[in-house]
DRENDO-1510 file (C-alpha; in Angstrom, 1 decimal, always signed):
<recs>
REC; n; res; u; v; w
REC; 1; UNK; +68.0; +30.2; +29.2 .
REC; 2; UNK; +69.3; +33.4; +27.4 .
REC; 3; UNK; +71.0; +31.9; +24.1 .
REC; 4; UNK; +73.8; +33.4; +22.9 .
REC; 5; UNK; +72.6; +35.2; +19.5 .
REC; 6; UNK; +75.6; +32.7; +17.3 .
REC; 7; UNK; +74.8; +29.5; +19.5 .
REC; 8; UNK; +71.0; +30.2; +18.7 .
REC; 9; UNK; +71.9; +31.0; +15.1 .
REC; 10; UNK; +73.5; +27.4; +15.5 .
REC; 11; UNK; +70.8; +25.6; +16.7 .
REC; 12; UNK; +68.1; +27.4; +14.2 .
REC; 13; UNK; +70.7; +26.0; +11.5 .
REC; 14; UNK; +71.0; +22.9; +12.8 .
REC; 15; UNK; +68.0; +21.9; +13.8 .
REC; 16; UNK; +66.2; +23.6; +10.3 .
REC; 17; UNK; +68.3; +21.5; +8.4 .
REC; 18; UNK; +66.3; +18.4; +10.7 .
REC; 19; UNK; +69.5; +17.6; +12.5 .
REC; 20; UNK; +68.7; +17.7; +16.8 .
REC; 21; UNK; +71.1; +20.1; +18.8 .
REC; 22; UNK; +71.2; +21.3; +22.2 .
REC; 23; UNK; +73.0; +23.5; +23.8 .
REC; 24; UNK; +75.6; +21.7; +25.8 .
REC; 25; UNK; +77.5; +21.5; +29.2 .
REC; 26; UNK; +79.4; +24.2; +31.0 .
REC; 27; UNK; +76.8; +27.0; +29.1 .
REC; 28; UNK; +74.2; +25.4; +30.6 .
REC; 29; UNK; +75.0; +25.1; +33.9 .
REC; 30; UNK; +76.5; +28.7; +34.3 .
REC; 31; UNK; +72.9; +29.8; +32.7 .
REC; 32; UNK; +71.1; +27.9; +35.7 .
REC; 33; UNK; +73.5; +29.5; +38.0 .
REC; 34; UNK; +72.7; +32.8; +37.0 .
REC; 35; UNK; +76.0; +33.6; +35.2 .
REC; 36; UNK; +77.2; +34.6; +31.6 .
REC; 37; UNK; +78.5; +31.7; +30.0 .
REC; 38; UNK; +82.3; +32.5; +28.6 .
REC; 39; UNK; +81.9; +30.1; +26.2 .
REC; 40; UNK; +79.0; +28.6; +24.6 .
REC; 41; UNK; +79.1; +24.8; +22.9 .
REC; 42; UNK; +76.7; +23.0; +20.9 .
REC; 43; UNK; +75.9; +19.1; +20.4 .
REC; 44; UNK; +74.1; +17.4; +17.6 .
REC; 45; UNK; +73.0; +14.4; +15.7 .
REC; 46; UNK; +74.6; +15.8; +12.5 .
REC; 47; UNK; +77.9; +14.3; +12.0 .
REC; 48; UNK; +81.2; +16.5; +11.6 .
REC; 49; UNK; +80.8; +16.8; +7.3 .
REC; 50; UNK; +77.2; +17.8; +7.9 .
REC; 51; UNK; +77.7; +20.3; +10.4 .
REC; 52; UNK; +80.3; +21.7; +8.0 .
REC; 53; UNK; +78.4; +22.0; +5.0 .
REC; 54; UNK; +76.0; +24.3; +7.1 .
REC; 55; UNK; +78.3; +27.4; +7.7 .
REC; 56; UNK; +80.2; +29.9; +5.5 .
REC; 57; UNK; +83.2; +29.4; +7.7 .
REC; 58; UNK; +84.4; +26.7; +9.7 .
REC; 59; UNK; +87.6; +25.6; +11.9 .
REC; 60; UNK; +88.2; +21.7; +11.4 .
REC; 61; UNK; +90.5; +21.4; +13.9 .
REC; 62; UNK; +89.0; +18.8; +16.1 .
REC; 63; UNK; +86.6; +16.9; +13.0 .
REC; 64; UNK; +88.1; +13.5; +13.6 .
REC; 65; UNK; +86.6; +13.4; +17.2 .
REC; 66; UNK; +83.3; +14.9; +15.9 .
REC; 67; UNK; +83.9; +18.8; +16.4 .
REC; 68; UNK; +84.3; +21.6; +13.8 .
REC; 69; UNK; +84.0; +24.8; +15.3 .
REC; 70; UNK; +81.3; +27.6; +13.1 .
REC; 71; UNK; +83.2; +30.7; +12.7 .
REC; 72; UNK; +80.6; +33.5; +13.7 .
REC; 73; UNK; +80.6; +36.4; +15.4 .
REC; 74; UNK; +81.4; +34.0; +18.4 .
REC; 75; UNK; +82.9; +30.3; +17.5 .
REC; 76; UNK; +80.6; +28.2; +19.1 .
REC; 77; UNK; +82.0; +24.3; +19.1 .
REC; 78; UNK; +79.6; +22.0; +17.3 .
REC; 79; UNK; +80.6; +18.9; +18.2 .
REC; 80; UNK; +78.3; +14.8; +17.2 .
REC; 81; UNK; +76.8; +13.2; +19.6 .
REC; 82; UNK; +79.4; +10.3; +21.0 .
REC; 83; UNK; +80.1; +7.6; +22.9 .
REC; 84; UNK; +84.0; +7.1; +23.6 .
REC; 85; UNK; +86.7; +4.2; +23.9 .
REC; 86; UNK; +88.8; +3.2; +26.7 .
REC; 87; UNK; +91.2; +5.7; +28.1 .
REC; 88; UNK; +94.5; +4.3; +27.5 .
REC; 89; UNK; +96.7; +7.0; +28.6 .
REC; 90; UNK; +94.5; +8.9; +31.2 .
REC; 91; UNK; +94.0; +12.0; +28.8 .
REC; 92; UNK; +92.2; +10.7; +25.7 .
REC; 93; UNK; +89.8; +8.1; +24.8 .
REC; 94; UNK; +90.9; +5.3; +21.9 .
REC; 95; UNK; +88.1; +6.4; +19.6 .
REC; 96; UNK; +84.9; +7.9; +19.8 .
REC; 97; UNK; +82.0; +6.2; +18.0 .
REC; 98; UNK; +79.0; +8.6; +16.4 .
REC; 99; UNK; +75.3; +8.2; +18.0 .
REC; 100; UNK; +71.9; +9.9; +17.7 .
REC; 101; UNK; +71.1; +9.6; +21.5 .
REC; 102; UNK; +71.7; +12.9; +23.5 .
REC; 103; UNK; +71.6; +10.6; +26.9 .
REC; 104; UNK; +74.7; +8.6; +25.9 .
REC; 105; UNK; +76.6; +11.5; +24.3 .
REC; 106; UNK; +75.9; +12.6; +28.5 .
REC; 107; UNK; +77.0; +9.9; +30.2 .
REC; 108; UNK; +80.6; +10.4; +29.0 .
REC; 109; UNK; +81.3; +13.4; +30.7 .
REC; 110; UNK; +82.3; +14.2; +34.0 .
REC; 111; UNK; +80.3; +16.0; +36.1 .
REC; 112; UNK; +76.6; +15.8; +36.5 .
REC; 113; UNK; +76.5; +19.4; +36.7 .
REC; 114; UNK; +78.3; +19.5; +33.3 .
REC; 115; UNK; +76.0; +16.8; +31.9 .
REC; 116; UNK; +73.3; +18.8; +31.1 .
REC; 117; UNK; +71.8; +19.8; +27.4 .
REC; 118; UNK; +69.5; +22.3; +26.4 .
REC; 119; UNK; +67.3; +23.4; +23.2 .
REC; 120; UNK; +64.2; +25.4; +22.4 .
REC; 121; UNK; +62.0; +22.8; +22.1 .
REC; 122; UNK; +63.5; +20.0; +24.3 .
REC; 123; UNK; +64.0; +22.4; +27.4 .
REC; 124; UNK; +66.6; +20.7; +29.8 .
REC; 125; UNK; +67.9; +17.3; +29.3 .
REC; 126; UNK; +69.0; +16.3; +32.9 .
REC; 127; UNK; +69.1; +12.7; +32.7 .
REC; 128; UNK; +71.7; +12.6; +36.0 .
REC; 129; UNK; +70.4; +15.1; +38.3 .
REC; 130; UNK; +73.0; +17.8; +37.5 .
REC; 131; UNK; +70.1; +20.5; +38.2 .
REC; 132; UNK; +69.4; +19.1; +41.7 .
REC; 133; UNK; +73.2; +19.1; +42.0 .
REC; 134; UNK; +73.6; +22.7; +41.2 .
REC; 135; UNK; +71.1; +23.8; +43.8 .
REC; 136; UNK; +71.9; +21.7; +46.7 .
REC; 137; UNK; +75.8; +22.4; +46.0 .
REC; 138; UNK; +76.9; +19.3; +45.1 .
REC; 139; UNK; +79.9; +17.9; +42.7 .
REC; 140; UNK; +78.9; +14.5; +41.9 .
REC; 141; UNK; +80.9; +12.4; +39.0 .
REC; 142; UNK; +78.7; +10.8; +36.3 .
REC; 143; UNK; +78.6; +7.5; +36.7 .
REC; 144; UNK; +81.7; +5.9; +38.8 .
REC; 145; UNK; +83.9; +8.3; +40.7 .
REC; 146; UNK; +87.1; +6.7; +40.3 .
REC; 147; UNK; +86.6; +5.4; +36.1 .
REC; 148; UNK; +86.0; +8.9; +36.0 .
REC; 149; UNK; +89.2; +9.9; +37.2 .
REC; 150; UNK; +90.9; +6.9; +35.7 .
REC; 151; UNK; +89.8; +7.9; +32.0 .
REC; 152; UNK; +91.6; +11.5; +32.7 .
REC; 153; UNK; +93.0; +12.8; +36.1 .
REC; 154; UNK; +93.0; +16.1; +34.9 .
REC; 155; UNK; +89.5; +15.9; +35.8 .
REC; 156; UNK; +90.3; +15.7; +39.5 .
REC; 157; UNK; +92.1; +18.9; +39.5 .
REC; 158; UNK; +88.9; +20.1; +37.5 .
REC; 159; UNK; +86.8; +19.2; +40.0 .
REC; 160; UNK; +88.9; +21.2; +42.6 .
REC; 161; UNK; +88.5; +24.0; +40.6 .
REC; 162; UNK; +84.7; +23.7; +41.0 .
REC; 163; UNK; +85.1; +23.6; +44.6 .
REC; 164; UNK; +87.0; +26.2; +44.8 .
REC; 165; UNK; +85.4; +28.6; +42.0 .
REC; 166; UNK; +81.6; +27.6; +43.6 .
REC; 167; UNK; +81.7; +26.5; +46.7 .
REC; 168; UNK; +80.6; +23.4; +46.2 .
REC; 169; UNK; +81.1; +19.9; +48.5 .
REC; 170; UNK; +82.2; +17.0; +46.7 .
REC; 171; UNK; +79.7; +14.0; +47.3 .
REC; 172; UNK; +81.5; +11.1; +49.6 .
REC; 173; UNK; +82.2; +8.5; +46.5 .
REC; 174; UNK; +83.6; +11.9; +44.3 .
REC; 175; UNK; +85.3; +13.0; +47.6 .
REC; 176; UNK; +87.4; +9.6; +48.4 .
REC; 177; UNK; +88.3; +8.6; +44.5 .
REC; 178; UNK; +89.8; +12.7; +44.2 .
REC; 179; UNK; +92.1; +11.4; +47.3 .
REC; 180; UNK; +92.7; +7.9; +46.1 .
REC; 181; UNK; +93.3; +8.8; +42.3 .
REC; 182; UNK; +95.2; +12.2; +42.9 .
REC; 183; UNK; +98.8; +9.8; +42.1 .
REC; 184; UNK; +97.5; +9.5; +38.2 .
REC; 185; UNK; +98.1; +13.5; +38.0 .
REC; 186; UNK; +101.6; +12.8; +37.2 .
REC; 187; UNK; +100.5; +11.5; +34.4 .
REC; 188; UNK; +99.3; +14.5; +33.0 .
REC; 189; UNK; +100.9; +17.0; +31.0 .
REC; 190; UNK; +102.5; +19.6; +33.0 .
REC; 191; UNK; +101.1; +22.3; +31.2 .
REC; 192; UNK; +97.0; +21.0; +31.1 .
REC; 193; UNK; +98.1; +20.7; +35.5 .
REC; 194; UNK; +99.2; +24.3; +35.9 .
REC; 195; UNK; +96.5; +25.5; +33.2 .
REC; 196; UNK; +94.1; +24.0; +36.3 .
REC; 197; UNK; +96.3; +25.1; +39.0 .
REC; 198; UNK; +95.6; +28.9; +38.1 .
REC; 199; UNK; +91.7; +27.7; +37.9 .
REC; 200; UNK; +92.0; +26.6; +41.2 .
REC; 201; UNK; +93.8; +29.4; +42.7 .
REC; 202; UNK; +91.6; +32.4; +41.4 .
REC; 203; UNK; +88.2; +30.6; +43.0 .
REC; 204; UNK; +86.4; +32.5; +45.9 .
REC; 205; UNK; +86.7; +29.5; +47.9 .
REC; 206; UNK; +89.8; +28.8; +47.3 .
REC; 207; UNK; +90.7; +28.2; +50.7 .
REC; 208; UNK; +88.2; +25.5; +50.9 .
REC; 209; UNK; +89.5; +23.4; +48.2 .
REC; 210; UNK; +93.1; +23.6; +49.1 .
REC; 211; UNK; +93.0; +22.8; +52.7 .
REC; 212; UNK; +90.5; +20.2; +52.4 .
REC; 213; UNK; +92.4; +18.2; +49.3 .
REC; 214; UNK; +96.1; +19.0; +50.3 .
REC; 215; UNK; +96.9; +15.7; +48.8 .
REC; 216; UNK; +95.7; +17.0; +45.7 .
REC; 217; UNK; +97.3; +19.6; +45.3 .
REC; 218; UNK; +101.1; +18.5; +46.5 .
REC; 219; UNK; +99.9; +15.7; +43.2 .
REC; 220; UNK; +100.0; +18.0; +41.1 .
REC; 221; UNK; +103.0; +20.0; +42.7 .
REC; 222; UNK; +105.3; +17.5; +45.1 .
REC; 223; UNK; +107.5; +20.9; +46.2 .
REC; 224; UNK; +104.7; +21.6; +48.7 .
REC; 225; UNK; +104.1; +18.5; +50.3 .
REC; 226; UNK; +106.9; +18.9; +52.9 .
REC; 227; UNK; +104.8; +22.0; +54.1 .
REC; 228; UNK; +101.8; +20.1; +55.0 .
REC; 229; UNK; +101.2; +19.8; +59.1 .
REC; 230; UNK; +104.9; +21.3; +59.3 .
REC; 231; UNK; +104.8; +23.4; +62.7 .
REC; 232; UNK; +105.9; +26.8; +63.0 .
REC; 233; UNK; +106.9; +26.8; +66.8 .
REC; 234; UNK; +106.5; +30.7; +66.6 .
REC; 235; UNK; +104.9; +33.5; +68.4 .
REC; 236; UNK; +103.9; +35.3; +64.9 .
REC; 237; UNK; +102.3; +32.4; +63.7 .
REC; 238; UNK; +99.3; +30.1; +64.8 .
REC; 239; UNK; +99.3; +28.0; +61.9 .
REC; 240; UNK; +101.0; +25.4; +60.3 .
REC; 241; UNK; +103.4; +26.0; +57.0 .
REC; 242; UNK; +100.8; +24.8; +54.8 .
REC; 243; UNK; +97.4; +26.3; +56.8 .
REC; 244; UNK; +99.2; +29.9; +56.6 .
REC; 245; UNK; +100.0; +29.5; +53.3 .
REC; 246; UNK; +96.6; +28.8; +52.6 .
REC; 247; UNK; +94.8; +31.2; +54.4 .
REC; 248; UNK; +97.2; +33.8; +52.8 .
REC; 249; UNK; +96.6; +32.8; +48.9 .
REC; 250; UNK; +92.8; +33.3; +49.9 .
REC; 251; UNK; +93.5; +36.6; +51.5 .
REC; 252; UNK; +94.7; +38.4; +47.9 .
REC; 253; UNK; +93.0; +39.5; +45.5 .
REC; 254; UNK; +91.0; +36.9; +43.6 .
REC; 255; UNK; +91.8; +38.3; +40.0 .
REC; 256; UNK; +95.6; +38.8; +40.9 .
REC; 257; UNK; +96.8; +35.4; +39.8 .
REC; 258; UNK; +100.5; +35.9; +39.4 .
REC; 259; UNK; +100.0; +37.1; +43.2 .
REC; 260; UNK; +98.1; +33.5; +44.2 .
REC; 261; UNK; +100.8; +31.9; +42.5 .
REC; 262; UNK; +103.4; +33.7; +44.4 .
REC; 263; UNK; +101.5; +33.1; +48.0 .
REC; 264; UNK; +101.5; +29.5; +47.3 .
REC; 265; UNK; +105.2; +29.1; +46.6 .
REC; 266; UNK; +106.1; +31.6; +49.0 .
REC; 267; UNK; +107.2; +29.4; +52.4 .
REC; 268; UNK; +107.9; +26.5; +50.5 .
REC; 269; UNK; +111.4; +27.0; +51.6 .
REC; 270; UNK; +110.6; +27.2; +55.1 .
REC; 271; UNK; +110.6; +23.2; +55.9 .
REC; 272; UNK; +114.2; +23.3; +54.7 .
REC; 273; UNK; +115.3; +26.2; +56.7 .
REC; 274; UNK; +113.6; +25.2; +59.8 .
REC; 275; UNK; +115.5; +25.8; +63.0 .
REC; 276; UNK; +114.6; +25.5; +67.0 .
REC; 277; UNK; +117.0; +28.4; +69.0 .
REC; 278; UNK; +117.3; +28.0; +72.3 .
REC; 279; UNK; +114.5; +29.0; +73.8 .
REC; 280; UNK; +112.0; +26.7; +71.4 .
REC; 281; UNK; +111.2; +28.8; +69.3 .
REC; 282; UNK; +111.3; +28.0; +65.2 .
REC; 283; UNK; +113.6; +30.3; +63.0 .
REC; 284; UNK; +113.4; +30.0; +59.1 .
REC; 285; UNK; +116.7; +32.1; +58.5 .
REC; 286; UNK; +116.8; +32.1; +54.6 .
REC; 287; UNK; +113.8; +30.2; +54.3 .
REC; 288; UNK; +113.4; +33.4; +51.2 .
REC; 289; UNK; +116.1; +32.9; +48.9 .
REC; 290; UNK; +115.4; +29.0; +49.4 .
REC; 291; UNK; +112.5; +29.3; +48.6 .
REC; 292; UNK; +112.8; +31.3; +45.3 .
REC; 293; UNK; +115.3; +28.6; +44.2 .
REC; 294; UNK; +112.8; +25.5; +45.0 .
REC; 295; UNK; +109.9; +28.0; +43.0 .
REC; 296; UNK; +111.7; +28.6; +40.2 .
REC; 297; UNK; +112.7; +24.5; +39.7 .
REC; 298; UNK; +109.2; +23.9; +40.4 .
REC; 299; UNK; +107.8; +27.0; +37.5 .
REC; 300; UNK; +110.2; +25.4; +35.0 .
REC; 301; UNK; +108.9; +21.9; +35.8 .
REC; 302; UNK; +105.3; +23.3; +35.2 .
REC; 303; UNK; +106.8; +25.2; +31.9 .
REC; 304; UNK; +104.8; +28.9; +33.0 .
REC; 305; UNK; +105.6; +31.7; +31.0 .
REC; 306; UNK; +109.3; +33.7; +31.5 .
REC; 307; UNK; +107.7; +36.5; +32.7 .
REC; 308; UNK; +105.6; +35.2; +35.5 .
REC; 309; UNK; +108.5; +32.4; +36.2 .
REC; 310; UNK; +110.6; +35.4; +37.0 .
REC; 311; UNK; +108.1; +37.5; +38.5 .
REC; 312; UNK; +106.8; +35.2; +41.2 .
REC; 313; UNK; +110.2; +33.5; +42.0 .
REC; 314; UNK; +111.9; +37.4; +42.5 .
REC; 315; UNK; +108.4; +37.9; +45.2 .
REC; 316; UNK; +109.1; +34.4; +46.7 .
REC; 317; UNK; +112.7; +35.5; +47.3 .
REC; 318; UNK; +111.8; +39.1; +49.2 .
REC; 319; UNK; +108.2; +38.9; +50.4 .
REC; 320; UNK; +109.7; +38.8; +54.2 .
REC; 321; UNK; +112.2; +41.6; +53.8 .
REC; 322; UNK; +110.8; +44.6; +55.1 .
REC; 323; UNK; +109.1; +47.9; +52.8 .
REC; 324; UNK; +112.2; +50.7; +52.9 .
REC; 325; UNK; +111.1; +53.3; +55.4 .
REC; 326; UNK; +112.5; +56.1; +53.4 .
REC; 327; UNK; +112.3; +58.0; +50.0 .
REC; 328; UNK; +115.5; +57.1; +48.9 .
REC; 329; UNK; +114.9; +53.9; +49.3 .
REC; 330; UNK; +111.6; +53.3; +48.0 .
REC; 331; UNK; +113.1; +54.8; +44.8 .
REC; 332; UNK; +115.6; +52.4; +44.5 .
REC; 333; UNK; +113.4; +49.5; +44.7 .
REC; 334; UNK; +110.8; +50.6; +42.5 .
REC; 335; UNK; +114.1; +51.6; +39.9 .
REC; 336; UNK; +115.0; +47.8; +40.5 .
REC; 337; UNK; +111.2; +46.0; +40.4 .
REC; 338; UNK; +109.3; +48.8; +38.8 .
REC; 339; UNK; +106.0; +49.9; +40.0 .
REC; 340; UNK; +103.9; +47.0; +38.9 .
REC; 341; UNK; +105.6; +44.5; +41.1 .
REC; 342; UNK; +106.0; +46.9; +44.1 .
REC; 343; UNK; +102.5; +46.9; +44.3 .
REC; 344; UNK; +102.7; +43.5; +43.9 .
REC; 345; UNK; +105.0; +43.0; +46.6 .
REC; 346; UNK; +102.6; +44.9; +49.1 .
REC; 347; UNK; +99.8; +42.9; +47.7 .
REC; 348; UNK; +101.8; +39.4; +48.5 .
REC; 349; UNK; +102.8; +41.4; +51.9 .
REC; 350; UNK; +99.6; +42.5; +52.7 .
REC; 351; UNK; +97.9; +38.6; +51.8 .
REC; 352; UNK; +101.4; +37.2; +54.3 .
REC; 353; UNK; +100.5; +39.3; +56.9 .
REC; 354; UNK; +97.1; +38.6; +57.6 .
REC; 355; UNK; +97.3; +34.7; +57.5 .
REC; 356; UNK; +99.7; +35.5; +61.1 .
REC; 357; UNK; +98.6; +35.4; +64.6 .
REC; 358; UNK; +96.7; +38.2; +65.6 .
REC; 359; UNK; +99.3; +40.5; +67.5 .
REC; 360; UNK; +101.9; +39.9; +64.4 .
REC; 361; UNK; +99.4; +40.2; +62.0 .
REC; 362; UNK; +98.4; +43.9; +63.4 .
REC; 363; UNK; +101.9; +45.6; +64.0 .
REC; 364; UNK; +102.8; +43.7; +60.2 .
REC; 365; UNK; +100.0; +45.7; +58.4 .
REC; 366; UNK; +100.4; +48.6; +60.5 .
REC; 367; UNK; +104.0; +49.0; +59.0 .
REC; 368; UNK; +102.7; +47.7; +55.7 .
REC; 369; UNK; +100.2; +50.7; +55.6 .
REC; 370; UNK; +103.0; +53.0; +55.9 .
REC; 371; UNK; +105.0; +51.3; +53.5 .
REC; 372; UNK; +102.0; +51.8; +51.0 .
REC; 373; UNK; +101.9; +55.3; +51.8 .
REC; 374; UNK; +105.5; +56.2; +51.4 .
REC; 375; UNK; +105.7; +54.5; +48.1 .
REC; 376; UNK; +102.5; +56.8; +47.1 .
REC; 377; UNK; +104.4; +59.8; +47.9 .
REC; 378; UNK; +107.4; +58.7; +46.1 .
REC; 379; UNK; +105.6; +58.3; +43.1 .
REC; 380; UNK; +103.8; +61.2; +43.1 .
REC; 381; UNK; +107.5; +63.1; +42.8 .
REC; 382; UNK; +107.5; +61.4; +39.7 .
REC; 383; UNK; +111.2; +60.4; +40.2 .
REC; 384; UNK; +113.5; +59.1; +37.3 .
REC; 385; UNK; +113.8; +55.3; +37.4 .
REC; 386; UNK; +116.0; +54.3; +34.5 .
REC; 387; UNK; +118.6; +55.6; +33.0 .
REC; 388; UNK; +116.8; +56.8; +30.5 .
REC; 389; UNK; +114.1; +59.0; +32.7 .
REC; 390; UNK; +117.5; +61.1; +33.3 .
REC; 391; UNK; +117.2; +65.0; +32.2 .
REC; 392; UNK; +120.6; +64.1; +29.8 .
REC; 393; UNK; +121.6; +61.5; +28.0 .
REC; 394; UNK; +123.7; +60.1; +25.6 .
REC; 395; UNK; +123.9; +62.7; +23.3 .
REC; 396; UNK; +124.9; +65.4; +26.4 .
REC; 397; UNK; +127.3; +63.2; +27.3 .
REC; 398; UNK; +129.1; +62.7; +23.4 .
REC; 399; UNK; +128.9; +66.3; +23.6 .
REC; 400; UNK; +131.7; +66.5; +26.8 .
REC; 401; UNK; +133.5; +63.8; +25.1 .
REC; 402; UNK; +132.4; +60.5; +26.2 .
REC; 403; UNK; +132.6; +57.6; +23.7 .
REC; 404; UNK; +129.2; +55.9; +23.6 .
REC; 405; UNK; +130.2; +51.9; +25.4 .
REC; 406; UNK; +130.5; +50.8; +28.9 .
REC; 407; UNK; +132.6; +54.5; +30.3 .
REC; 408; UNK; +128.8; +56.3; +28.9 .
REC; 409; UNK; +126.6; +53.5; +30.7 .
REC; 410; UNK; +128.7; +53.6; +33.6 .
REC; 411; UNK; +128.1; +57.8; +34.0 .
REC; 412; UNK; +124.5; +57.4; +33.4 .
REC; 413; UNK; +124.5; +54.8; +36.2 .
REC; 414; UNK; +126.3; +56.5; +38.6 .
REC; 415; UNK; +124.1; +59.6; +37.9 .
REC; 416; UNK; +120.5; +57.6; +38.1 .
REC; 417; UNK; +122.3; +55.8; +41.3 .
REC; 418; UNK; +122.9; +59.7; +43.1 .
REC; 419; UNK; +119.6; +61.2; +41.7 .
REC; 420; UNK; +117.6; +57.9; +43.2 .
REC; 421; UNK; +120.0; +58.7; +46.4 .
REC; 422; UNK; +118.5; +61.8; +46.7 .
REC; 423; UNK; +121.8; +63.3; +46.8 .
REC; 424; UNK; +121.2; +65.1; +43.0 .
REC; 425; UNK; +118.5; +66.9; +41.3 .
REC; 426; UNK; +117.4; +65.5; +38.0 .
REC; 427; UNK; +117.8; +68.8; +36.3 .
REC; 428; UNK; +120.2; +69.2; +33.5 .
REC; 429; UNK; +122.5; +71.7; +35.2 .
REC; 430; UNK; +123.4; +69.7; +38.3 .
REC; 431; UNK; +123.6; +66.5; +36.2 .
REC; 432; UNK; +126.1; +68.3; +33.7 .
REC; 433; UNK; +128.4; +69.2; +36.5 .
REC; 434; UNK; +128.1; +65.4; +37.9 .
REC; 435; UNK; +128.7; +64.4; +35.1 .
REC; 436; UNK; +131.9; +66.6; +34.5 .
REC; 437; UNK; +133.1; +65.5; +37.9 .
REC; 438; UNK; +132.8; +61.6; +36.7 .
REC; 439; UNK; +134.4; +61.8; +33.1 .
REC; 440; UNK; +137.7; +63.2; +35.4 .
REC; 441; UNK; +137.5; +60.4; +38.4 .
</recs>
């Protein structure tokens, strides 16, 4: 293993000072996986006080379980070897007890790929096989599968986000007590479930984990459960509500999260809207603006940000209204999204798209392509957007006489509203003499 130059700082300290320490957990298994740990932790025989006295500057935010974080050029988390109590609210153990025995301080955590320590002179502690694990692509629960997921149910959502982020098969016992113990997740915390939930959804194999633990996943959010095996009865489509939806999250961008988010909200409102015409064939008339109402109830509920609550439930609400096909108006949606969430619009469009039968899928991203290009053009005219962009302004407008209030906002309106129209230049003469015209409607 590569150390970190503060967690081997740590360990020198530590272990000088004749206190054990190891490296510990998701460090060490990102280092046998080839990757760069984000974050690096640190276990040890010293307990909480002693680790303290050891560093200049300390954090001793979590001391009564054991940790106190060293303040260094990177905080590394120092935490004392433990056993734990029982789980008594499926988050957090009744008390943790100190020990000197790196194997027991082990068998508390989850994962045997996450049960792994490291040091200098120990080399790997693997007392569960976590290292076979890693290579063979394996997520295996230390210990019992289902006391695992009893103690916390986050952990099951964790364990998705393994599958999705590596790949990785759960073992048959981990497999079945993910499915039988998915009910405890609502009795987690909403925000610890959708802190997961974006885990899950920026994975490579996302896919993989969400169509093979649907159950899961409409735990943790019960708005998409009606979507599961619900049958589209269309031409355009080839899978079911929650397959498509799937296949469409996986299909965007993984570091676009917002977008992921959006994807997997997005035909929630379809089971609702669902209608057979006449000839057998499903219509979901609405199934948009249904759908943005059901994802903003269910983004509250989870308590995300303003921003991306408003963000994703405006894209739920539009992403099957077609691109404008001219200048005009591609400059008045980007004056009413902004260019950020245009191009997140395509993005969501583009992901929609593909998850479609073939034919549909084609002629979709065909006009999707033009789309993309006429909003390229657009911008490079550089067009005013706001109000603001406008080559006058307030002060122009004082100047001919209009009080500053609702009559100047309404000018300024009207005159972004003609120049996004295409109907007048923004240049300052033609917006004067607009402008003239409007003070004596």
């Amino acid at each position: 293993m590569k150390l970190d130059p503060s967690a081997k700082y740590v360990l020198d300290r530590l272990r000088g000072a004749g206190f054990p320490a190891w490296a510990v957990g998701g460090c060490v298994r990102d280092s046998l996986l080839g990757a760069e740990p984000a974050d690096w932790d640190v276990c040890t025989a010293a307990l909480p006080e002693q680790t303290a006295a050891l560093f200049e500057r300390v954090a001793r935010t979590g001391e009564k379980h054991g940790t106190v974080t060293a303040l260094l050029d990177r905080p590394i988390e120092i935490t004392t070897l433990r056993t734990e109590g029982a789980y008594l609210d499926r988050r957090r153990p009744s008390g943790v007890s100190f020990t000197g025995d790196i194997r027991a301080d082990l068998a508390r955590r989850d994962f045997t790929i996450n049960a792994m320590a490291w040091s200098p002179e120990d080399g790997l502690v693997d007392p569960f096989g976590g290292r076979d694990d890693l290579a063979a692509g394996v997520l295996r629960c230390v210990g019992v599968p289902k006391e695992r997921f009893s103690e916390d149910a986050l952990r099951i959502l964790r364990a998705l986000r393994f599958i999705s982020r590596l790949g990785f098969e759960a073992e048959p016992e981990t497999d079945r007590a993910m499915r039988e113990c998915a009910p405890y997740l609502k009795e987690i915390s909403v925000e610890r479930v959708y802190s997961e939930l974006l885990g899950v959804l920026r994975g490579k194999h996302v896919d993989a984990a969400l169509l093979g633990y649907p159950e899961v996943v409409t735990a943790a959010v019960p708005e998409l459960a009606p979507t599961v095996g619900f049958a589209q009865h269309s031409p355009h489509h080839i899978y079911d509500v929650w397959e498509h939806t799937v296949r469409a999250v996986a299909a965007a961008p993984e570091d676009e999260a917002a977008v992921r988010l959006t994807l997997l909200l997005h035909d929630m409102g379809k089971p609702s809207k669902y209608r057979m015409d006449e000839t057998g064939r499903g219509r979901f008339r609405g199934h948009g603006a249904a759908g943005a109402e059901m994802a903003e109830a269910c983004l509250r509920r989870l308590k995300t940000d303003r921003e991306t609550r408003e963000e994703v439930t405006t894209l739920v609400k539009i992403h099957d209204e077609p691109l404008p096909d001219t200048e005009a108006g591609m400059r008045r949606l980007l004056a009413k999204l902004g260019e950020r969430q245009v191009r997140m619009l395509i993005e969501v469009k583009r992901a929609d798209g593909s998850a479609r039968a073939p034919a549909s899928a084609e002629s979709r991203l065909q006009r999707l392509s033009e789309g993309e290009a006429l909003l390229e053009r657009v911008l490079a005219q550089k067009p005013p957007l706001t109000a603001a962009e406008l080559k006058i302004g307030g002060a122009e407008l004082m100047e001919l006489g209009v009080p500053s209030g609702p009559e100047m906002g309404r000018i300024l309106e009207a005159l972004l509203g003609e120049t996004l129209d295409g109907t007048l230049k923004n240049e300052r003469g033609p917006l004067l003499a607009r402008a003239r015209e409007l003070i004596n409607e």
